[in-house]
N, CA, C and O atoms as a printed pandas DataFrame, in Angstrom:
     atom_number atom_name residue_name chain_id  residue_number  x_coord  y_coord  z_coord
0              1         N          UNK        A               1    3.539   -3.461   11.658
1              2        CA          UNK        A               1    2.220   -3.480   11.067
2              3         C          UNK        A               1    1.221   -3.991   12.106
3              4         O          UNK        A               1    1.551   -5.000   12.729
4              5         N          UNK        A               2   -0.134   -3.336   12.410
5              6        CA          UNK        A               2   -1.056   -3.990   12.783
6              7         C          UNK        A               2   -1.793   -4.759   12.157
7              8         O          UNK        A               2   -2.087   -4.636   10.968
8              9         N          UNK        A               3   -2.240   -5.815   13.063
9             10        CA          UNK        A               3   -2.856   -6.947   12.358
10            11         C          UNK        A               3   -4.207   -7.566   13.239
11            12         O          UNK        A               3   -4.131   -8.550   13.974
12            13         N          UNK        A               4   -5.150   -6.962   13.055
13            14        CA          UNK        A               4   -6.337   -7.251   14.038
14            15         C          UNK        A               4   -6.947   -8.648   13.560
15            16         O          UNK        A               4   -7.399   -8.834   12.430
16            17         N          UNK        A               5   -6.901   -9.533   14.502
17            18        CA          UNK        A               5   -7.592  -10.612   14.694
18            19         C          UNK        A               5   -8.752  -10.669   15.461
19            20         O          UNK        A               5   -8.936  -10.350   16.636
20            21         N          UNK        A               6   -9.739  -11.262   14.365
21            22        CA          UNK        A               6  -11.582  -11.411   15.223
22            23         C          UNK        A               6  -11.581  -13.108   15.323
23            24         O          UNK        A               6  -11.915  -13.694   14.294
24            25         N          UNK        A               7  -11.293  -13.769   16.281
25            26        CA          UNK        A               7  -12.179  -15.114   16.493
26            27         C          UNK        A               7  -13.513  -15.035   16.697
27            28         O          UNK        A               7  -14.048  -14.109   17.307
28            29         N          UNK        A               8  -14.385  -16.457   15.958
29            30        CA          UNK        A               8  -15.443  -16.223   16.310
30            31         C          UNK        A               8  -14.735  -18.142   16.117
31            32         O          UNK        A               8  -14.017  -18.451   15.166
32            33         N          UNK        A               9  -15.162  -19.173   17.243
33            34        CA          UNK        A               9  -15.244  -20.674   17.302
34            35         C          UNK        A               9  -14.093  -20.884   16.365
35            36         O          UNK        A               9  -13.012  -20.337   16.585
36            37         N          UNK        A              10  -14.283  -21.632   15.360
37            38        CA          UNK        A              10  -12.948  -22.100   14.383
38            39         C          UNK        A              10  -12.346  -21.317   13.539
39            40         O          UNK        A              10  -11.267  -21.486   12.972
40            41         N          UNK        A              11  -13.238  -20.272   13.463
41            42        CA          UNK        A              11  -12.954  -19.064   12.294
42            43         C          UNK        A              11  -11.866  -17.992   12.660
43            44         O          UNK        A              11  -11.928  -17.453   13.765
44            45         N          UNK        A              12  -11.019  -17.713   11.905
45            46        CA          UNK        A              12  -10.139  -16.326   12.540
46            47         C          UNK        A              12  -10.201  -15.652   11.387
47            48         O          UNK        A              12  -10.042  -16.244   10.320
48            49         N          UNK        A              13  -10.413  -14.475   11.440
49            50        CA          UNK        A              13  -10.491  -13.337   10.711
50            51         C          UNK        A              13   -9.741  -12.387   10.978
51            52         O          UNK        A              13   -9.924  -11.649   11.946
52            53         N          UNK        A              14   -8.216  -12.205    9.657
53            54        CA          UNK        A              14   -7.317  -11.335   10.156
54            55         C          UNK        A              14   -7.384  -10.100    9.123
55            56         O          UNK        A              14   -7.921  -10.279    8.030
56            57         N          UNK        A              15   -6.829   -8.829    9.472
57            58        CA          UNK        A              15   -6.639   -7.537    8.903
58            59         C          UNK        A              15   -6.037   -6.734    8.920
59            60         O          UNK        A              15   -6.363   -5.659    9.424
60            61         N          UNK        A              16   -4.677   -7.026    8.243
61            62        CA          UNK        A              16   -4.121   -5.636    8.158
62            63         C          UNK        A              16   -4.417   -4.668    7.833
63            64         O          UNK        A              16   -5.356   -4.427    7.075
64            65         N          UNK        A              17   -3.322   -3.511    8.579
65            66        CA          UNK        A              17   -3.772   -2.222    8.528
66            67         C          UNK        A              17   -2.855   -1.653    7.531
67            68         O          UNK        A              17   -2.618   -0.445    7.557
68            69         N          UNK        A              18   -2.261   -2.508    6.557
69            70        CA          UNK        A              18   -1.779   -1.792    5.620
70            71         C          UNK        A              18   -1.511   -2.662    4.434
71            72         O          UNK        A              18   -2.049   -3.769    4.440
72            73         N          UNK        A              19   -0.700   -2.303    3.335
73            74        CA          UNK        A              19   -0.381   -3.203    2.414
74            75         C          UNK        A              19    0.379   -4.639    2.609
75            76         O          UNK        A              19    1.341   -4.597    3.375
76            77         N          UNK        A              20    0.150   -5.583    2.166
77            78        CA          UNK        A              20    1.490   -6.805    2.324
78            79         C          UNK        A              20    2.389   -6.682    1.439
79            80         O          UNK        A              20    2.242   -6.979    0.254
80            81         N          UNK        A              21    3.790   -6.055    2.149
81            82        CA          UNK        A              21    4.929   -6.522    0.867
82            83         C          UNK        A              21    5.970   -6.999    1.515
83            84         O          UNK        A              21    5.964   -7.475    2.650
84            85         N          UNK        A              22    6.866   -6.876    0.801
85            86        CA          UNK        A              22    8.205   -7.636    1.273
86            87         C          UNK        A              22    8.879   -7.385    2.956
87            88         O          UNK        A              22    9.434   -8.231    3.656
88            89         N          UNK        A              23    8.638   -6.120    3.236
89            90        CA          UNK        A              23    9.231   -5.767    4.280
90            91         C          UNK        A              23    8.255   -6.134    5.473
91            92         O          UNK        A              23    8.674   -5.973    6.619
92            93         N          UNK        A              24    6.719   -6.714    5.222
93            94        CA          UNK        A              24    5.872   -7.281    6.013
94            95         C          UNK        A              24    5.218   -8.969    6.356
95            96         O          UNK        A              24    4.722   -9.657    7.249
96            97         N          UNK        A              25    5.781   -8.999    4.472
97            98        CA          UNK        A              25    4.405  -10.492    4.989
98            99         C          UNK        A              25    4.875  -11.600    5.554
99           100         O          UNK        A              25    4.092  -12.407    6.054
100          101         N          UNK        A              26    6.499  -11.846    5.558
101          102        CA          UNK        A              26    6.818  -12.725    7.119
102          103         C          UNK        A              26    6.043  -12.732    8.755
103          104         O          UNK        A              26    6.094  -13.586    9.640
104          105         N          UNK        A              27    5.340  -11.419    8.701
105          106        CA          UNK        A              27    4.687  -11.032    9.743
106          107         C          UNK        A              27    2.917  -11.454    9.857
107          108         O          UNK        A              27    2.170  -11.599   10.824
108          109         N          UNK        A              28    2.757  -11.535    8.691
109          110        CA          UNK        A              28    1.330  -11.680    8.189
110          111         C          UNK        A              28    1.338  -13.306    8.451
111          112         O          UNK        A              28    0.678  -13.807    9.361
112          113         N          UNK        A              29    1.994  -13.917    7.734
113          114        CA          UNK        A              29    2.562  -15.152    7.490
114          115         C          UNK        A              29    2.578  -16.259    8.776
115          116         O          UNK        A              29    2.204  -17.432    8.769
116          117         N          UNK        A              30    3.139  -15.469    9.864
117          118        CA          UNK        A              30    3.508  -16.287   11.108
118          119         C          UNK        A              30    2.374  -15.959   12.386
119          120         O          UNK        A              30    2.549  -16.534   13.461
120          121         N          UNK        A              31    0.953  -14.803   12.179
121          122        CA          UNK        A              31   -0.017  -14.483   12.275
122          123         C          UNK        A              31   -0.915  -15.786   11.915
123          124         O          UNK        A              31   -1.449  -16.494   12.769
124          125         N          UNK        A              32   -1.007  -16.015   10.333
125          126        CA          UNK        A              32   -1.645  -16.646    9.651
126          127         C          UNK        A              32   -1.732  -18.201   10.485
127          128         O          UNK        A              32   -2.668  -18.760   11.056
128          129         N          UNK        A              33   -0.321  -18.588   10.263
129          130        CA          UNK        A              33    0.329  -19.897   10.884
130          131         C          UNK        A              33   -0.248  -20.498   12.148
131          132         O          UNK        A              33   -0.736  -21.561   12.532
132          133         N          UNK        A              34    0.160  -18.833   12.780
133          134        CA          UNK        A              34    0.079  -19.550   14.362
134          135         C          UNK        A              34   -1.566  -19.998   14.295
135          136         O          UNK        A              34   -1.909  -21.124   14.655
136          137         N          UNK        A              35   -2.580  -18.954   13.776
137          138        CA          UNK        A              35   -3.866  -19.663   13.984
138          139         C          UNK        A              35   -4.517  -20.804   13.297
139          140         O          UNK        A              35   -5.582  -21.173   13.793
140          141         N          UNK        A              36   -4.137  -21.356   12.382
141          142        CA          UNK        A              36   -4.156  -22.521   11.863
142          143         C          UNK        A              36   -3.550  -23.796   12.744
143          144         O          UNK        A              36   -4.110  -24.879   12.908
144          145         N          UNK        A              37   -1.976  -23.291   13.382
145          146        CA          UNK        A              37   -1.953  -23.985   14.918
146          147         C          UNK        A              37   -2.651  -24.055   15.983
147          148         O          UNK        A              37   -2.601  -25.013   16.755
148          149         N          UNK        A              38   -3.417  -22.988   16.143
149          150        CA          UNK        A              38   -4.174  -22.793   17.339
150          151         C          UNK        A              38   -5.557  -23.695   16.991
151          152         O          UNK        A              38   -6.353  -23.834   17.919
152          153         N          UNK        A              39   -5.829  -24.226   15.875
153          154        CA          UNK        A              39   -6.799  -24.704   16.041
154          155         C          UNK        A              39   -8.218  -24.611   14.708
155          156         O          UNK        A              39   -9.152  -25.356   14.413
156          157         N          UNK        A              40   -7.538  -22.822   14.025
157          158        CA          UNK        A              40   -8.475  -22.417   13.503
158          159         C          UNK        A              40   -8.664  -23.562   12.419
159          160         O          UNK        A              40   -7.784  -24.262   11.918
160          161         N          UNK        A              41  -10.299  -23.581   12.137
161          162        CA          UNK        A              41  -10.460  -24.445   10.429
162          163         C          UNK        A              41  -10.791  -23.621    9.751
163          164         O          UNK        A              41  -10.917  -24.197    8.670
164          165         N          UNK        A              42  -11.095  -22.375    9.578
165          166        CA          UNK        A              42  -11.191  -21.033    8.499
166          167         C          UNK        A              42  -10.353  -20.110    8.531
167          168         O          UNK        A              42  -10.703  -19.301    9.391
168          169         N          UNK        A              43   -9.221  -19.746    7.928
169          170        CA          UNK        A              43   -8.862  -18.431    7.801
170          171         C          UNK        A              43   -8.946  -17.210    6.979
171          172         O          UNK        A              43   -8.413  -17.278    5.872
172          173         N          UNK        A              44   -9.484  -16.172    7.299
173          174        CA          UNK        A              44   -9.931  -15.335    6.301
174          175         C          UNK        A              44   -9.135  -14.161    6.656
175          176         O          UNK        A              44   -9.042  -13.704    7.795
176          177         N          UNK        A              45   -8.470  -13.627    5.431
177          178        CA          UNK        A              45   -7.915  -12.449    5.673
178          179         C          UNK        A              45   -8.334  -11.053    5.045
179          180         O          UNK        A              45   -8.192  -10.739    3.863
180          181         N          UNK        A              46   -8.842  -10.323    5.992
181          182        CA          UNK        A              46   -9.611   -9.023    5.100
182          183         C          UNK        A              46   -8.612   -7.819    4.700
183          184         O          UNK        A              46   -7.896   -7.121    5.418
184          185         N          UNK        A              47   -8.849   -7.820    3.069
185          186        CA          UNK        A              47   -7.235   -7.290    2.483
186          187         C          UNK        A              47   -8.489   -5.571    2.334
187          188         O          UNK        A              47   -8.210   -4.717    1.492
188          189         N          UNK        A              48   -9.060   -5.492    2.763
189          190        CA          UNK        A              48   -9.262   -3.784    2.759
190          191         C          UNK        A              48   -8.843   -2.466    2.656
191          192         O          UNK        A              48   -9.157   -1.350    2.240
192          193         N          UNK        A              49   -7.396   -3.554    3.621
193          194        CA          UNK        A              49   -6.278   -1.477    3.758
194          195         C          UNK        A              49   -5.115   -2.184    2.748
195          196         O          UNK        A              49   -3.922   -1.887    2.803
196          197         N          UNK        A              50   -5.827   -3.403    1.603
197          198        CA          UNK        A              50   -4.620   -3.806    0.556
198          199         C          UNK        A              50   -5.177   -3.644   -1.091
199          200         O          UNK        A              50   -6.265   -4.001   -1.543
200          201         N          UNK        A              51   -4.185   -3.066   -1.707
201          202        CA          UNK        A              51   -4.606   -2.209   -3.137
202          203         C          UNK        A              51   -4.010   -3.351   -4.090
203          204         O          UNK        A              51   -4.603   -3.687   -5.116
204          205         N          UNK        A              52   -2.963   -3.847   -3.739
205          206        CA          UNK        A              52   -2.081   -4.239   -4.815
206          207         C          UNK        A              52   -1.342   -5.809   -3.543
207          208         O          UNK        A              52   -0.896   -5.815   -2.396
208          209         N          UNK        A              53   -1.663   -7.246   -4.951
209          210        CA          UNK        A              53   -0.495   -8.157   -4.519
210          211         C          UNK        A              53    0.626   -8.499   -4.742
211          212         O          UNK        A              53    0.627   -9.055   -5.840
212          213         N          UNK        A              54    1.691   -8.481   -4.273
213          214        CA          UNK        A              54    2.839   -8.182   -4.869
214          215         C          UNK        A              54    3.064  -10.115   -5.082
215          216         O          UNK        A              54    2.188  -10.950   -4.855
216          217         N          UNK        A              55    4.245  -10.346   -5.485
217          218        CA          UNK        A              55    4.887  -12.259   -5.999
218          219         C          UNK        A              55    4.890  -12.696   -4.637
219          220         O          UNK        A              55    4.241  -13.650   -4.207
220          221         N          UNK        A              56    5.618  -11.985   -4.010
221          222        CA          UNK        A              56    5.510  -12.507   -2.174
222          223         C          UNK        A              56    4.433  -12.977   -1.782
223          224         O          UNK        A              56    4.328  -14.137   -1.383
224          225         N          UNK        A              57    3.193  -11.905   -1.854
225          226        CA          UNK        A              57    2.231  -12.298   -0.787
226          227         C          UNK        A              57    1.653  -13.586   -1.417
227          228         O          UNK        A              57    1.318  -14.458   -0.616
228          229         N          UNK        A              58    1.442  -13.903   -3.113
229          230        CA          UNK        A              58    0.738  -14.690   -3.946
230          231         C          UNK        A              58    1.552  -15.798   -3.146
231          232         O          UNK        A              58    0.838  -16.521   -2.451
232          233         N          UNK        A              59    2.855  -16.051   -3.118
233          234        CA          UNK        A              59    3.249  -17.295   -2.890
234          235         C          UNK        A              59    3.147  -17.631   -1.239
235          236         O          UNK        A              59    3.424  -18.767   -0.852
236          237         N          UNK        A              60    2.751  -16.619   -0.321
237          238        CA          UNK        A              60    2.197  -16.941    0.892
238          239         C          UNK        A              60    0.905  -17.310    1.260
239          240         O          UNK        A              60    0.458  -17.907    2.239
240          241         N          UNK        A              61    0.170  -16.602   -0.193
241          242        CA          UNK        A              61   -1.226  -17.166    0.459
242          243         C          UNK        A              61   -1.434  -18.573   -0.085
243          244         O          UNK        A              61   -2.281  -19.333    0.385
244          245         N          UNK        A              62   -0.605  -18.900   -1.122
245          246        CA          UNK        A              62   -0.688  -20.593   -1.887
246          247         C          UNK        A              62   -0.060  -21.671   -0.912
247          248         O          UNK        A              62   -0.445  -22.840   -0.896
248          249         N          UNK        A              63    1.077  -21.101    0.009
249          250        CA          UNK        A              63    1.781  -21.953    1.527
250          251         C          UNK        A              63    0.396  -21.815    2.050
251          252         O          UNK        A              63   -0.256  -22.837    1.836
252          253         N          UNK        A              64   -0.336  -20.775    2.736
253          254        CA          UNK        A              64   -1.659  -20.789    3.940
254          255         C          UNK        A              64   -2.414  -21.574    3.318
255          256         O          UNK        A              64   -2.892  -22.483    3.996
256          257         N          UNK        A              65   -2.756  -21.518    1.963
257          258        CA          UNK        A              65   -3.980  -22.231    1.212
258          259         C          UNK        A              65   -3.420  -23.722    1.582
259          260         O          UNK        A              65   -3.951  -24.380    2.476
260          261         N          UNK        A              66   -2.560  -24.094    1.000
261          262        CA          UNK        A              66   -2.046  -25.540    1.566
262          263         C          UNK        A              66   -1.888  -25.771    2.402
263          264         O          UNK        A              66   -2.352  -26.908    2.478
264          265         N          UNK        A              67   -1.404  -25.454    3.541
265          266        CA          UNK        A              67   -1.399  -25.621    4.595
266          267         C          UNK        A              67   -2.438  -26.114    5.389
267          268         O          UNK        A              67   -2.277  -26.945    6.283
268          269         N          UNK        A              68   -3.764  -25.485    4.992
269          270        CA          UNK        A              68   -4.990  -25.427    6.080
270          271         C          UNK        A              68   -5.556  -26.358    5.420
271          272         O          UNK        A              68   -6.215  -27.195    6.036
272          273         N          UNK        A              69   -5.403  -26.440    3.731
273          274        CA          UNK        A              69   -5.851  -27.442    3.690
274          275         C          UNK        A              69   -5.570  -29.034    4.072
275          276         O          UNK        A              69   -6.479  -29.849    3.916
276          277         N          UNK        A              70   -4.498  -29.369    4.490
277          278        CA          UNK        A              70   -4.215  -30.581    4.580
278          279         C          UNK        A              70   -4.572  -30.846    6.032
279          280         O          UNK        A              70   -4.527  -32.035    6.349
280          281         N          UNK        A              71   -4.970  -29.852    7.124
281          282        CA          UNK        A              71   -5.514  -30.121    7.920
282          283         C          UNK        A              71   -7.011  -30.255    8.190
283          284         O          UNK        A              71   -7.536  -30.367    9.298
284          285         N          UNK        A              72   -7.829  -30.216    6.572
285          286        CA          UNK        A              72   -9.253  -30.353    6.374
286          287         C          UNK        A              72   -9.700  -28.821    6.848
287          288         O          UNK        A              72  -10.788  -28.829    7.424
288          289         N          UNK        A              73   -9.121  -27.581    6.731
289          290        CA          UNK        A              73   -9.459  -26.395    6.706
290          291         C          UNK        A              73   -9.486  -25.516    5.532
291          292         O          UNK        A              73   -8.863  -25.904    4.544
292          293         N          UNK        A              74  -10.167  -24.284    5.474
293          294        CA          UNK        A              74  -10.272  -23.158    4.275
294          295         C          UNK        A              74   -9.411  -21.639    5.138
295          296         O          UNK        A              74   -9.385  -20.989    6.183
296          297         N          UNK        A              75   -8.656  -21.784    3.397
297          298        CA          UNK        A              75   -8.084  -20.219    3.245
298          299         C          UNK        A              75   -9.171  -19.345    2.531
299          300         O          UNK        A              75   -9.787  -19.825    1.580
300          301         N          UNK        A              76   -9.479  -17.763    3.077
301          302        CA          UNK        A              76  -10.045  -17.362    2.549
302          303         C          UNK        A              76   -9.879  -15.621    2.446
303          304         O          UNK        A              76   -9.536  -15.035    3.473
304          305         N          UNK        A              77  -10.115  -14.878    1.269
305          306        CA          UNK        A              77   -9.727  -13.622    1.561
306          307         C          UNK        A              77  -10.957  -13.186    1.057
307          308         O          UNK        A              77  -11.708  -13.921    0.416
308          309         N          UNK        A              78  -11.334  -11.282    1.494
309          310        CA          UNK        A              78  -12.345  -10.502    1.757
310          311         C          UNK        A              78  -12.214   -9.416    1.540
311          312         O          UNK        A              78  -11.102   -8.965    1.815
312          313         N          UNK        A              79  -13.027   -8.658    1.077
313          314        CA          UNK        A              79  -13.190   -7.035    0.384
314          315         C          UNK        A              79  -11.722   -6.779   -0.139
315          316         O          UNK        A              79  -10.767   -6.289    0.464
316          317         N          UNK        A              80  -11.846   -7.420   -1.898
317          318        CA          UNK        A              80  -10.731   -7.126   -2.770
318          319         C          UNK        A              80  -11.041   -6.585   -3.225
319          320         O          UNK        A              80  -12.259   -6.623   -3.398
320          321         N          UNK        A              81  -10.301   -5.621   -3.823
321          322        CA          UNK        A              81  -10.527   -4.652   -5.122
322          323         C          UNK        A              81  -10.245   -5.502   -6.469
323          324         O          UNK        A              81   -9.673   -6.592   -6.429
324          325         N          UNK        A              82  -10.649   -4.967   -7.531
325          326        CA          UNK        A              82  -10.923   -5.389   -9.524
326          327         C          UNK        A              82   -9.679   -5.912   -9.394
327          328         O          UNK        A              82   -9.574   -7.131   -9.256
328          329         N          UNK        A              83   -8.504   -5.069   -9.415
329          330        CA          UNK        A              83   -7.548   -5.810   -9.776
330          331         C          UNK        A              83   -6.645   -6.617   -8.726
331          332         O          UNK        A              83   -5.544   -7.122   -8.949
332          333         N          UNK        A              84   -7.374   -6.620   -7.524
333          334        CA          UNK        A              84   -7.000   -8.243   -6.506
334          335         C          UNK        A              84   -7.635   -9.107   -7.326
335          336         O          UNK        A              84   -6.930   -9.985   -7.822
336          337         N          UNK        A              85   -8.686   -9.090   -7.575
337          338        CA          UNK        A              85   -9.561  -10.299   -8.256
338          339         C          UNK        A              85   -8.831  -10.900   -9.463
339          340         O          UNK        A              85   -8.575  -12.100   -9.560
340          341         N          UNK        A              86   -8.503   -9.931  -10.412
341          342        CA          UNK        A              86   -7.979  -10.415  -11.881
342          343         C          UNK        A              86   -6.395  -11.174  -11.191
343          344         O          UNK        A              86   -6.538  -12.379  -10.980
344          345         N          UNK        A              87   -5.479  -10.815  -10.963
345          346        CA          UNK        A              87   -4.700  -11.140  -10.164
346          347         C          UNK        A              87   -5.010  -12.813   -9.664
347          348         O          UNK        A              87   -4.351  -13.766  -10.079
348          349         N          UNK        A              88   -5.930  -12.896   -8.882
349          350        CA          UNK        A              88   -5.939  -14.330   -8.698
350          351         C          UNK        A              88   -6.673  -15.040   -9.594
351          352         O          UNK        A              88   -6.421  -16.214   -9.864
352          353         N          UNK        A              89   -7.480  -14.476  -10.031
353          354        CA          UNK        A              89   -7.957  -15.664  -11.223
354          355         C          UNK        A              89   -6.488  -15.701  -12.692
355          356         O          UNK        A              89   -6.285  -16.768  -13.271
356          357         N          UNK        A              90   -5.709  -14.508  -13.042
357          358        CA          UNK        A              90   -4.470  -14.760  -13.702
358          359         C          UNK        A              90   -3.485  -15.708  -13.196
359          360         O          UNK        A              90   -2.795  -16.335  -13.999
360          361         N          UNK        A              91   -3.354  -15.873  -11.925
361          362        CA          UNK        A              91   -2.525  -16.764  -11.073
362          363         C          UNK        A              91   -3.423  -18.041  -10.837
363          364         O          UNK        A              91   -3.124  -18.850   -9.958
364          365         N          UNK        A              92   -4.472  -18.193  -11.599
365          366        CA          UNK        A              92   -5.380  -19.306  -10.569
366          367         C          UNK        A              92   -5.390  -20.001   -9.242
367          368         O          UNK        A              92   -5.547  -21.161   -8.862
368          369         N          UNK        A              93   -5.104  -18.539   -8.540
369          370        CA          UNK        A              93   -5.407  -18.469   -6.788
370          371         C          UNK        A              93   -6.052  -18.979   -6.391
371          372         O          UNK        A              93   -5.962  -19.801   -5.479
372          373         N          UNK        A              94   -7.615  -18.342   -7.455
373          374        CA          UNK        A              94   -8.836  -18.178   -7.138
374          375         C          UNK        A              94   -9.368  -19.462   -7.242
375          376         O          UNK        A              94  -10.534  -19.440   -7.637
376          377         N          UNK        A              95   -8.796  -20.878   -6.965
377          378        CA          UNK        A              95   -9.407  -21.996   -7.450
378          379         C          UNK        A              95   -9.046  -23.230   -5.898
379          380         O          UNK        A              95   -9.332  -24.411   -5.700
380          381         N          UNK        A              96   -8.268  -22.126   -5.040
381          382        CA          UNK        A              96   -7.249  -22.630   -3.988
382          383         C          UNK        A              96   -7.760  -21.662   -2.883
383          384         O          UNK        A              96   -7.901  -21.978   -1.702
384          385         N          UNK        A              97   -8.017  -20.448   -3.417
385          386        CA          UNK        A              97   -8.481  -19.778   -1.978
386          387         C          UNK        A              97   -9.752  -19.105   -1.899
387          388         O          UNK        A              97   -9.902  -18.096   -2.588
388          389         N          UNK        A              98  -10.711  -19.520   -1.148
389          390        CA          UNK        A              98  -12.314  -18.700   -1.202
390          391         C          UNK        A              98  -12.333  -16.955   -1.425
391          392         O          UNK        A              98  -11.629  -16.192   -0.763
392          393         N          UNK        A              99  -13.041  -16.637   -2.217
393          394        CA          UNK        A              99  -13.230  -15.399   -2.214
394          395         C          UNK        A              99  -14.479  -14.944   -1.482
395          396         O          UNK        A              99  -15.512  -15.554   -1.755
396          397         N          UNK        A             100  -14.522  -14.197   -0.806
397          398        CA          UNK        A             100  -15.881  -14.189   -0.002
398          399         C          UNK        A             100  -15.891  -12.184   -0.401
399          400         O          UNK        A             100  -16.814  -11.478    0.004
């Protein structure tokens, strides 16, 4: 899977180029990680080329959400579709990770 990363200062802005599921988001995951190691205090992931969240990715973005936060940083995701949205407010994601 490609996964384009934009730094701009503390911010990293990542994007896959396809869906997150099982056979990927270890990959997304250790992407995510490393820039929260590197330094980042925002991570935003733009789910654009993503339709659907599967149990996997929910419980990876609640590890990133925690994660960044305990280092005084924000998880954040970007251009979701209706039913990304319902999805995290059903999971109350949406209370743990910025929707932008």
């Amino acid at each position: 899977m490609e996964i384009e990363i934009i730094r701009d200062g503390n911010v990293s802005l990542l994007k896959p180029s396809e869906e997150i599921h099982f056979d990927n988001y270890k990959e997304v995951e250790a992407k995510l990680l490393a820039e929260i190691d590197a330094g980042a205090k925002e991570v935003v992931v733009d789910l654009s080329n993503v339709t659907t969240l599967y149990s996997m990715t929910l419980g990876m973005f609640n590890n990133i959400a925690s994660k960044i936060a305990k280092k005084g940083g924000k998880f954040g995701i970007t251009n979701i579709n209706s039913d990304i949205r319902r999805v995290l407010k059903a999971t109350r994601l949406d209370k743990l990770i910025q929707i932008k």
